[in-house]
C-alpha positions in Angstrom: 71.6 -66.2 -74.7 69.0 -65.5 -77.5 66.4 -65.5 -75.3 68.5 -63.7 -72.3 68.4 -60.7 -74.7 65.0 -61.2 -75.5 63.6 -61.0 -72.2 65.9 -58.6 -71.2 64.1 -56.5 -73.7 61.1 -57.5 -71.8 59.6 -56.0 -68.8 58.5 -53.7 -66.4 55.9 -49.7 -64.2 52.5 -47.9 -66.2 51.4 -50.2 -69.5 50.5 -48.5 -72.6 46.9 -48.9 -72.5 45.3 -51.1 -75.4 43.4 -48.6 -77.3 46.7 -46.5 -77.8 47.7 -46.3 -81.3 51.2 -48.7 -81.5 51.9 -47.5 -84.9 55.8 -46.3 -82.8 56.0 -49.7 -81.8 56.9 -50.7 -85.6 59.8 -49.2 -85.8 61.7 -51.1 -82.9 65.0 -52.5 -83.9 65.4 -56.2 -81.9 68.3 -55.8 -79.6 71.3 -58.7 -80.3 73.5 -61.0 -78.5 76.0 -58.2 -78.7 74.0 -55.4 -77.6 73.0 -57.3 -74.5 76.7 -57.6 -73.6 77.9 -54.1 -74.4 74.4 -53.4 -72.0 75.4 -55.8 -69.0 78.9 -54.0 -69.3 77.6 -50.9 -69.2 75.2 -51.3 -66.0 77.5 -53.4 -64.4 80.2 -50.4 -63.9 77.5 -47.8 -63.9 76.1 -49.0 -61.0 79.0 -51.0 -59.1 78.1 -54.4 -58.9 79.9 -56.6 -57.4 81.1 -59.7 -59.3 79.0 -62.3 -57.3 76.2 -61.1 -58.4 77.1 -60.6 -61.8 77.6 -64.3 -61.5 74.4 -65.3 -60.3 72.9 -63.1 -63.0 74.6 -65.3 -65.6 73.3 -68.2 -64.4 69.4 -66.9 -64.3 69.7 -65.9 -60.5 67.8 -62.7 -59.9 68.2 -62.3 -55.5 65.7 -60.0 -54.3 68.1 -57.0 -53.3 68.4 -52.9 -54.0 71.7 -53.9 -56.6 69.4 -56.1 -58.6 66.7 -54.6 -59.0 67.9 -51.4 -60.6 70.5 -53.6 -62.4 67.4 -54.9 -64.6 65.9 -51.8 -64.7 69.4 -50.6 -66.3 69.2 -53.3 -68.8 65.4 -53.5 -69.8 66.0 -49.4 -70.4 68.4 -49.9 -72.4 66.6 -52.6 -74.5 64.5 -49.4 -74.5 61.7 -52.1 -73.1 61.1 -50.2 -69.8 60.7 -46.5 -69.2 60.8 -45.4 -65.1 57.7 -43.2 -65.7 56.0 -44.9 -68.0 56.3 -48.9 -67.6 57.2 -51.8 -69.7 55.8 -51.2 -73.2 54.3 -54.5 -73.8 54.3 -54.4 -77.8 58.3 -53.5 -77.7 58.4 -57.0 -75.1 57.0 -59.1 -77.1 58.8 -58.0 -80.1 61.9 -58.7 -78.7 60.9 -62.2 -77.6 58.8 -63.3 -81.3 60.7 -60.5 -83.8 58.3 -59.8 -86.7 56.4 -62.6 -85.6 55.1 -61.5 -82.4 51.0 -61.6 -82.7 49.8 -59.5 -79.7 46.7 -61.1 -79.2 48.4 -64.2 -78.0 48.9 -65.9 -74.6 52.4 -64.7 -74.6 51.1 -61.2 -75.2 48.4 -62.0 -72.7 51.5 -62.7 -69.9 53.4 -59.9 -70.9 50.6 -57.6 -70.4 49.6 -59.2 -67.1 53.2 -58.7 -65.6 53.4 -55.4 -66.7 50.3 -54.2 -65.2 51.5 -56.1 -61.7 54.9 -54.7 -61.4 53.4 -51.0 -62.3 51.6 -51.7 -58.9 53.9 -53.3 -57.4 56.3 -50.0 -55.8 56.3 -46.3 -56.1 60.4 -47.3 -56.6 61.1 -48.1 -60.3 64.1 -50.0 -60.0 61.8 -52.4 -58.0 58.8 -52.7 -60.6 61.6 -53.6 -62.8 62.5 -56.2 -60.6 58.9 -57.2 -60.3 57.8 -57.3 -64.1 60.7 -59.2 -65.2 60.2 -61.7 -62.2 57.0 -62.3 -62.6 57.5 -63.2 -67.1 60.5 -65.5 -65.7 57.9 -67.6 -63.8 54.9 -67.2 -66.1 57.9 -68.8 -69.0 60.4 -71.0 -67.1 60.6 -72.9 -69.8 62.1 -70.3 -71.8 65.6 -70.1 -69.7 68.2 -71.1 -71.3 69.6 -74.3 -69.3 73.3 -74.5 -69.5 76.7 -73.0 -68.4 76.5 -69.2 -67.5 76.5 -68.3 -71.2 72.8 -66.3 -70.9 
């Protein structure tokens, strides 16, 4: 579940280019167990989604549908890890994932940054470079998914 709210901190359209100044990236406040609830909660009714799929979302199932797509768009936003005009902001990612460890000139930062610059390409729709960004760090880090019983 840790990591759940981690990467749904993660992902996804434009990526802040690496000569801007990420001095507003320190002041990002890692998201909890509890915030990624109250979030899930919150897209879910927002945008209707029907309890199957909620279920496949708890066990790391991610189908490649319209209802999806902007479901993780919903949740990465409100992580405040994804912006619909401007992208994932890779620094805020991987600060969610390592906390004040995060050192973003390593290979994790490397995939992040790689992912994020795909899925910006990926659709003029956002809800789908959503989709596509958070994908694409899912197969990059398989290891990373919590095995287990629907608890992510």
């Amino acid at each position: 579940m840790k990591f759940f709210v981690a990467l749904l901190s993660f992902i996804f359209s434009v990526v802040i280019a690496d000569g801007v100044d990420h001095a507003e990236h320190s002041g990002y406040v890692v998201k909890t167990n509890v915030d990624l609830l109250r979030y899930r909660e919150e897209c879910v009714s927002q945008l209707n989604i029907p309890l199957d799929l909620v279920m496949q979302y708890q066990e790391w199932k991610y189908p490649n549908d319209e209802k999806t797509h902007c479901y993780l768009k919903c949740i990465l936003e409100k992580f405040e890890l994804y912006d619909a005009e401007k992208g994932f902001d890779v620094y805020r990612v991987h600060h969610q994932l390592e906390g004040d460890k995060a050192d973003h000139t390593n290979a994790m930062h490397v995939a992040i940054d790689k992912c994020a610059k795909e899925a910006a390409v990926a659709s003029d729709d956002a809800c789908v470079r959503a989709y596509r960004g958070f994908t694409c760090f899912l197969m990059d880090y398989p290891h990373l998914i919590p095995a287990g019983n629907g608890s992510k």
